[in-house]
Phi, psi and omega in degrees: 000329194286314192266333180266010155301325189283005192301139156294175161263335164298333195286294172353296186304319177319266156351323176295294199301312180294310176297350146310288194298340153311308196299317177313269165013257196310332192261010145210058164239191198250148169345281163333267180314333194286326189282343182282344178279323177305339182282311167292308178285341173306311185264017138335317209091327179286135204278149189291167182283167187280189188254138162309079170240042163100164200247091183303151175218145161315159162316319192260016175094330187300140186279138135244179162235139173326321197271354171221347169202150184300181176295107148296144166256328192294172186077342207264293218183091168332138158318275206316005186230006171277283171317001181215029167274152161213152182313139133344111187267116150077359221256081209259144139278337200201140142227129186244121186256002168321302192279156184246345169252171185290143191251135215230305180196145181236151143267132163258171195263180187281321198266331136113056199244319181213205200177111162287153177232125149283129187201149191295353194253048156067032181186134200261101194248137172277127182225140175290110180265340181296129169083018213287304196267355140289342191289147175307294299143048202292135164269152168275131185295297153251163194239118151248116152263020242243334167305136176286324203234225184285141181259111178257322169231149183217146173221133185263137169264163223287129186069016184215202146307014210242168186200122159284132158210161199242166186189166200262012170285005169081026172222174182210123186267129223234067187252143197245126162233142183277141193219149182279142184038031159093000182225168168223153203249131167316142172226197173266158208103336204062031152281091186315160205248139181050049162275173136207163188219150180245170162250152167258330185177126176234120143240181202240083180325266145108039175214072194064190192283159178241133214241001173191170195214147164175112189269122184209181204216141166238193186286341187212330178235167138286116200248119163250133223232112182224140177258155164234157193309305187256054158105349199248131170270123208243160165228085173297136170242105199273004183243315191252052185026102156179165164258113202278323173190183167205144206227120176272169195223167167275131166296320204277351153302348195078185181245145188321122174264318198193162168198163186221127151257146178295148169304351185236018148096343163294067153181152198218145105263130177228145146308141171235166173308353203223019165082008153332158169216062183314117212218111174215159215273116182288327228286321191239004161088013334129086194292128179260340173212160189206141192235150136234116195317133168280353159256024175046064175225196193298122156258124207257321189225165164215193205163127182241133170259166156270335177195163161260166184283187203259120203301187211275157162079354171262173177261324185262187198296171183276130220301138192206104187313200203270354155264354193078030164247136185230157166224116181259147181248114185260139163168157155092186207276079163075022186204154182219133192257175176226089168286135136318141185229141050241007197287311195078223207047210188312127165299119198264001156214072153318137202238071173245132200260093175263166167271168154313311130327322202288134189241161175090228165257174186293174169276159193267170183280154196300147171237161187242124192255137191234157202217134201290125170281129192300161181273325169249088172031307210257016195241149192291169174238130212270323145279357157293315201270353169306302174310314187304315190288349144000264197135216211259157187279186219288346185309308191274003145340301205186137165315332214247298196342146168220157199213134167284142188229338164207160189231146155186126207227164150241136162282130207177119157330312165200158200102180167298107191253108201225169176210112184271164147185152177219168203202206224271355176231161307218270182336161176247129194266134152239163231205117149250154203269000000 
């Protein structure tokens, strides 16, 4: 993506001419020969090019990729004011008042250029972030309404324009928005100017609602990754149109809530309704580990690091599982944890939101029980189902539990190291480690 953002107008032309002489070609063979050349390349193998899905650009309009040079930032915002922010107490910039229904999850774009809102009222709205905080009146640049039903998750995919989202009508959309010349212009009211949004790929679960979307790039494919309502992880491939695998869950585990992919693209994790934890191997398809939250209740978000930061005032490196993998966990009462991975056990941090009011001693901290996985796929896990016969988890006890629904930080070497996060009671939390 990186090198055909970058095409000269010579290379382009270059590119022109030959598909001229092709076309010259092709328009004096004969039918016969064009299907035997299509037949050697078809078993070639090789996959058709990916789809356009658009180019991050710098501030000043030029497209890069991520993949080859960083974000300019300057003139935007000082290093030293990155490494040391913090929110505002009470302090709003913007309310964008659009959606009619409940807001379910937003994405940002890598290039800081706009942000989705995922939403219960069937429709995903694009918002501008540059000048955000002077408009009267902030407008959304465009509205996709193209879902039948709740729009529950979004994502933007990786290095580029485009954004997937998922829903609970089973299908999950694949979309481009286009900004004229790599930028967008105010137009009035602060309602941007010269959008479009194209589509790229609608599939069709045809298992239920599809409950989380999460998009990423290997060495050979663009893998877009999604869970459905019965159990299942799906994985798409937008450069060769195919499904690369599908990965199953055991029913008695619950039904899929949330997933994290690793950073370093081996490894998944998903959450389930009855407080499962799953850790399974992209290299080989493989669940390698299972887990259950000791409060056996709903994982509701989960968000994966490479390391924690190193505490204040030490010398040493910064804290690192026995692979360089963290997993945060929002469940359980009002709290989000942080497990080493592959190890589970004991948490080596919690972020919990207690009242003030609260008597007695504290709870103790949460743990991940880790659970022998059957040697054949098709065989029950004899503690899950011990739990199902429980009855519904501990969540729906009561009305008053309050639950984190989203996570989202910086991890950093140097600077500020933070954890925002917000749920079902009224405040926005921010955590310093």
């Amino acid at each position: 993506a990186g090198v055909a953002a970058s095409l000269g107008d010579e290379r382009k032309q270059a590119v022109d001419d030959v598909d001229e002489r092709v076309f010259r070609v092709n328009a004096h063979m004969g039918v016969a020969d064009q299907r035997a050349i299509m037949r050697r390349i078809r078993a070639l193998g090789v996959p058709p090019m990916q789809p356009d899905l658009g180019s991050l650009v710098h501030p000043d309009g030029r497209r890069f990729s991520i993949h080859a040079e960083p974000l300019n930032t300057e003139g935007a915002v000082d290093a030293q004011s990155r490494n040391t922010w913090r929110p505002r107490q009470g302090v709003i910039m913007s309310s964008f008042a659009e959606h009619t229904r409940a807001v379910n999850r937003l994405a940002v774009a890598q290039d800081h250029s706009f942000f989705a809102s995922a939403s219960d009222d069937h429709s995903v709205k694009v918002w501008q972030l540059a000048g955000m905080d002077r408009a009267m009146v902030p407008r959304s640049m465009l509205t996709y309404a193209n879902h039948k039903g709740r729009v529950l998750d979004v994502c933007l995919c990786e290095n580029s324009h485009s954004v997937a989202t998922c829903s609970d009508d089973g299908a999950v959309h694949v979309w481009r928005v286009d900004l004229e010349s790599g930028r967008t212009r105010a137009g009035p009211n602060g309602a941007p100017e010269s959008t479009s949004v194209v589509g790229i790929k609608t599939l069709e679960s045809h298992e239920g609602a599809v409950v989380s979307v999460h998009h990423h790039n290997t060495d050979s494919t663009s893998l877009l990754m999604y869970t459905t309502r019965a159990g299942r992880i799906h994985a798409w491939d937008l450069r060769a149109e195919r499904e690369p695998f599908a990965l199953d869950m055991r029913p008695e585990l619950g039904y899929l809530t949330s997933m994290a992919v690793g950073s370093d693209r081996n490894w998944l994790c998903v959450g389930t309704s009855r407080g499962f934890v799953a850790l399974w191997d992209l290299r080989f398809h493989v669940m390698s580990k299972l887990w259950q939250h000791s409060s056996k209740s709903c994982i509701h978000r989960l968000a994966s690091c490479k390391s924690l930061p190193k505490p204040p005032g030490s010398n040493a490196p910064a804290a690192a599982s026995e692979d360089g993998s963290y997993i945060f966990v929002a469940a359980g009462n009002n709290e989000a944890s942080v497990f080493g991975l592959p190890s589970g056990g004991e948490s080596t941090r919690c972020f919990r939101a207690t009242s003030v009011n609260a008597r007695g001693p504290p709870a103790p901290l949460p743990t991940l029980q880790e659970l022998s996985i059957p040697a054949h796929p098709d065989s029950p896990i004899p503690a899950a189902v011990a739990a199902a016969l429980e009855g519904p988890p501990r969540e729906a006890e009561g009305a008053s539990v309050q639950t984190m629904r989203a996570l989202m930080g910086r991890i950093s070497s140097s600077g500020a190291s933070y954890l925002v996060t917000a749920g079902t009671d009224p405040p926005i939390w921010y955590w310093g480690f």
